[in-house]
C-alpha positions in Angstrom: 24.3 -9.9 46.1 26.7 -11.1 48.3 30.3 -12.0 47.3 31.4 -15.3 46.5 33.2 -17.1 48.5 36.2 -17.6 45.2 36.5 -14.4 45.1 36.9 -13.4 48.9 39.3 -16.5 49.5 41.7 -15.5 46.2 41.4 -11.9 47.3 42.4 -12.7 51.2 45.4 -15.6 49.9 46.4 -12.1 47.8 46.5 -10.1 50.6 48.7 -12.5 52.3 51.6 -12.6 50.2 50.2 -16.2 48.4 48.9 -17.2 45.5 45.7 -19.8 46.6 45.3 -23.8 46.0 42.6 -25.0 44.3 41.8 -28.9 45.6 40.3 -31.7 43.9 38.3 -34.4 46.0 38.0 -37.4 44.3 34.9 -39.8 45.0 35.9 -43.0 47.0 34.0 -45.9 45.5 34.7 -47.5 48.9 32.5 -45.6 50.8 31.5 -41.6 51.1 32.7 -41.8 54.3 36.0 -42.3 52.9 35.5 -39.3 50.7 35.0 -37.3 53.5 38.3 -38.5 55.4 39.8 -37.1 52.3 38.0 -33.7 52.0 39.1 -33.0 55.6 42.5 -33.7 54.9 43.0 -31.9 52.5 41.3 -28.5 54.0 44.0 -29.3 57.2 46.3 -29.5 55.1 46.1 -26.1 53.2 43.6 -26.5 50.4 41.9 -23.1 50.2 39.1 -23.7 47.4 37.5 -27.4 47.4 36.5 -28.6 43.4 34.6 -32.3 43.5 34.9 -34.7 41.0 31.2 -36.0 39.4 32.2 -38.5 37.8 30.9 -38.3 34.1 30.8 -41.2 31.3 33.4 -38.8 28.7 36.2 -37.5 30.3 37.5 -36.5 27.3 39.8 -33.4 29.1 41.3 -35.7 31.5 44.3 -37.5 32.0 44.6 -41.1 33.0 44.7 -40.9 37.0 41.4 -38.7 36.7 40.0 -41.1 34.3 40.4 -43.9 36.6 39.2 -42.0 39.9 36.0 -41.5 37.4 35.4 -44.8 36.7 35.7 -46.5 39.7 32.8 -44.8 41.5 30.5 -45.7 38.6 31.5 -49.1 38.7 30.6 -49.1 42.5 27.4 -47.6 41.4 27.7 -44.4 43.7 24.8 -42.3 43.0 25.0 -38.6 41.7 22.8 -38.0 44.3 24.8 -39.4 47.0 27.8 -37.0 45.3 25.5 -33.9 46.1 24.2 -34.9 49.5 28.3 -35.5 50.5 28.4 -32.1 49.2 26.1 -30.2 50.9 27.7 -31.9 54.3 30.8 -30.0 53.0 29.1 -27.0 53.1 27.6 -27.5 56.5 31.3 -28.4 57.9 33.1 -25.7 56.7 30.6 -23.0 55.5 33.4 -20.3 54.5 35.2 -22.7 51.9 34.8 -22.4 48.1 33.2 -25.2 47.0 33.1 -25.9 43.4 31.0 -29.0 41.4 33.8 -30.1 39.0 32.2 -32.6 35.8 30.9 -32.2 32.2 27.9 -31.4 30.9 26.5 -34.9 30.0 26.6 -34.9 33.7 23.8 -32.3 34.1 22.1 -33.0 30.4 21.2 -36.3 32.1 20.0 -35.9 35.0 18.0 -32.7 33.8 20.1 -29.3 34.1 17.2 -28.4 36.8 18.0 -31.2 38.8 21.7 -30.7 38.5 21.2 -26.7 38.9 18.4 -27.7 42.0 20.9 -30.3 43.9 23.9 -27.9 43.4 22.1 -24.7 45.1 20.7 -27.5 47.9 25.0 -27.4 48.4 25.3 -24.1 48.4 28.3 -24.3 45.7 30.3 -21.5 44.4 30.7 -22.7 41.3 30.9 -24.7 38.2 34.2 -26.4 36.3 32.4 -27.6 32.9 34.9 -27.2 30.5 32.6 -28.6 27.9 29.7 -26.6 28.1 28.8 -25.0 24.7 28.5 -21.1 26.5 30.5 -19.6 23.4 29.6 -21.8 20.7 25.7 -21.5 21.1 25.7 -18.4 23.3 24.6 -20.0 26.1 21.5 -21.8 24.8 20.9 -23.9 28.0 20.7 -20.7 30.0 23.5 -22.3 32.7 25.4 -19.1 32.3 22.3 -17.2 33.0 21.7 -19.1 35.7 25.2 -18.3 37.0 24.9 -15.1 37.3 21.5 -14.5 38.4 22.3 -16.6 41.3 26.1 -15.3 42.4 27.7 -18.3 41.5 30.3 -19.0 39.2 31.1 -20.7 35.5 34.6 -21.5 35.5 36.2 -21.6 32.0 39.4 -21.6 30.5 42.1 -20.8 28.0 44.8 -22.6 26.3 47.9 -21.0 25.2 46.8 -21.0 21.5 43.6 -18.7 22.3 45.8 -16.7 25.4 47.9 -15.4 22.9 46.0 -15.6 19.1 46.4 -12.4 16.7 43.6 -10.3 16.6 41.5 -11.2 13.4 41.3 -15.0 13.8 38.5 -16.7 15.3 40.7 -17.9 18.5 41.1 -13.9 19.4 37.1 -13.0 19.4 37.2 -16.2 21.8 39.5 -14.9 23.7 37.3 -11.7 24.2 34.5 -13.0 25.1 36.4 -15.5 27.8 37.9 -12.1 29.4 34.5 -10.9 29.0 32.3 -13.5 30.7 35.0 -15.2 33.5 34.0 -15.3 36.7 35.7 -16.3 39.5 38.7 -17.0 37.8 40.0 -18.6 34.3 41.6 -21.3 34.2 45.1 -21.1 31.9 45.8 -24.5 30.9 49.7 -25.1 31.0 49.3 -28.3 28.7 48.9 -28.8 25.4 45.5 -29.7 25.3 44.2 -29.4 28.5 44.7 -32.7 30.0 45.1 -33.1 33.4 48.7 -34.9 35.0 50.3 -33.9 31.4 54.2 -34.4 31.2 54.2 -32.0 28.4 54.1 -27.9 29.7 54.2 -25.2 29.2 57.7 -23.0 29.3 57.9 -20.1 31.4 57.9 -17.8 29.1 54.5 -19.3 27.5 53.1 -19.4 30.7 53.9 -15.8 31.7 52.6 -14.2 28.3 49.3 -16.2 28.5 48.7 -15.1 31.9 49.6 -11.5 31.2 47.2 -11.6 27.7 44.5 -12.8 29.7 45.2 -10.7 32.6 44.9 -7.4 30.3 42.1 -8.4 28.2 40.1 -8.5 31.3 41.2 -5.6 32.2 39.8 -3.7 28.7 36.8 -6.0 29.3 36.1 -4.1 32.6 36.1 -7.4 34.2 38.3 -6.6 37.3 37.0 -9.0 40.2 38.0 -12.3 38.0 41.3 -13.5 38.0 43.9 -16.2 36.7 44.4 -19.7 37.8 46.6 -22.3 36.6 45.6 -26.1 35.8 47.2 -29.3 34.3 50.3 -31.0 34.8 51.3 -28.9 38.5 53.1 -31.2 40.9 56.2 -29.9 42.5 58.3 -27.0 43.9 59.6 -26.0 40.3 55.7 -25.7 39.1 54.7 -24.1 41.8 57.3 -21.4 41.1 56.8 -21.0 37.6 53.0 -20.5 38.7 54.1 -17.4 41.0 56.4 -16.6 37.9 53.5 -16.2 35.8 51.7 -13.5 37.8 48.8 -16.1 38.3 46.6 -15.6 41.3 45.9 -19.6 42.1 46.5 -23.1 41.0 45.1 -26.4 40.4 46.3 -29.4 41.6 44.4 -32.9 41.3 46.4 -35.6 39.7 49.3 -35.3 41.8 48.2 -36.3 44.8 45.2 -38.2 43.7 47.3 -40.8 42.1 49.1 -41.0 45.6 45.1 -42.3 47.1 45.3 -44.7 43.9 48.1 -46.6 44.8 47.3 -46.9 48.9 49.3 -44.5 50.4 48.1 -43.6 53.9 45.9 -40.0 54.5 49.1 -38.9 56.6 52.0 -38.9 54.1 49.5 -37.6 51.3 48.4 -34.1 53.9 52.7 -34.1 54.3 52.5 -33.5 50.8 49.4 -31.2 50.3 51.3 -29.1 53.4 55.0 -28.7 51.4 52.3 -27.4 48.6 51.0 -24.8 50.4 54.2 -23.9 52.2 55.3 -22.8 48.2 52.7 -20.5 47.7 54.1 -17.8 49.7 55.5 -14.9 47.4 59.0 -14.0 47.0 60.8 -17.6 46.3 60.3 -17.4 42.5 63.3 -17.3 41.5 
């Protein structure tokens, strides 16, 4: 099976002395053609692994600004299946890119998880972000994990500092386990409270560098070497950027930023000027 293209782009931004950038596209409710204008900006501008929003009817995890850029493509009454077809252009435009279908799963529950699996390899996507998929509570009942790994793509999931660093013996540490046990990809460490995307509240760096390391070694006793660590929620600026590389994390998210920038009319041009001082901080070495 051939290797995905997460783990050869997080790999190659390692061997260049970077950590990666993980992208979010939001869904114009203007016109997919103005989704697209976005999606090529940010790829110019140094985004090296593409998630897209599907919007979804309980976006429980998110913040505000990703609650709004949900909303407002239903209210336009933008199809899921336009989403996918904008998608699968993505792939055809820049076929070396991670992409990576980012939603819940009431998403795929109702449009059938065939249909959502069927339209998703149509895409060619690398991966899934459904943070609410039941894979530990019901041992994957749906079979999407299954899926996953049968066909070389990957289940996002992630961690909050309550499970990164539980005592062994408590429920949150056998969670933990099997997290380092079934990542793919990478795991996401949430450096919020609660998950939720744009939060003001964070993580300090000492939190942030013991989750990472927890995670990092109970991959390692899992076997589980080819997955790493990313970070999500609440990254922004230079001083996040450099408690990411603090951490020892390989890649980071960054969504609410910049998407609240398109939310309030600000022109393509000073939004890439933006995306480009991000990706001029991942180089190595300026930690401190």
């Amino acid at each position: 099976m051939k290797i995905n293209r997460i783990n050869k782009t997080i790999e190659r931004a390692r061997q260049e002395g970077r950590v990666a950038f993980i992208g979010l596209v939001p869904i114009d409710p203007q016109s997919m053609r103005k989704s697209r204008e976005i999606a090529d900006m940010m790829i110019a501008s140094g985004v090296d692994i593409v998630m897209v929003h599907i919007p979804n009817w309980m976006p429980w995890m998110e913040g505000r600004v990703l609650q709004l850029a949900a909303r407002a493509p239903r209210n336009a009454k933008v199809t899921r299946e336009q989403i996918f077809e904008f998608i699968r252009e993505l792939r055809e435009a820049y076929p070396d890119v991670p992409l990576i279908d980012m939603t819940l799963y009431d998403t795929a529950a109702t449009m059938g998880q065939g249909r959502f699996l069927e339209l998703s390899e149509a895409a060619d996507v690398d991966g899934f972000d459904i943070p609410n998929y039941p894979l530990l509570s019901t041992d994957d009942k749906f079979g999407f994990y299954k899926y996953c790994v049968e066909h070389g793509r990957h289940l996002i999931l992630a961690v909050s500092y309550e499970i990164a660093t539980a005592p062994e013996g408590t429920p949150e540490y056998e969670m933990l386990c099997k997290i380092a046990e079934y990542g793919r990809g990478f795991v996401f460490v949430m450096n919020a409270p609660g998950g939720q995307s744009g939060s003001d509240v964070k993580l300090t760096d000492e939190q942030l560098r013991e989750a990472v390391s927890r995670v990092k070694n109970m991959m390692e006793q899992q076997g589980n070497i080819d997955c790493s660590v990313s970070i999500v929620c609440g990254i922004s600026g230079e001083e996040d950027i450099r408690k990411v590389k603090r951490s020892g994390a390989d890649s980071f998210m960054i969504g609410s930023a910049y998407i609240r920038f398109l939310q309030e009319g600000r022109p393509l041009e000073e939004v890439s000027e933006y995306l480009k001082g991000i990706r001029r901080m991942c180089v190595r070495g300026e930690e401190k």
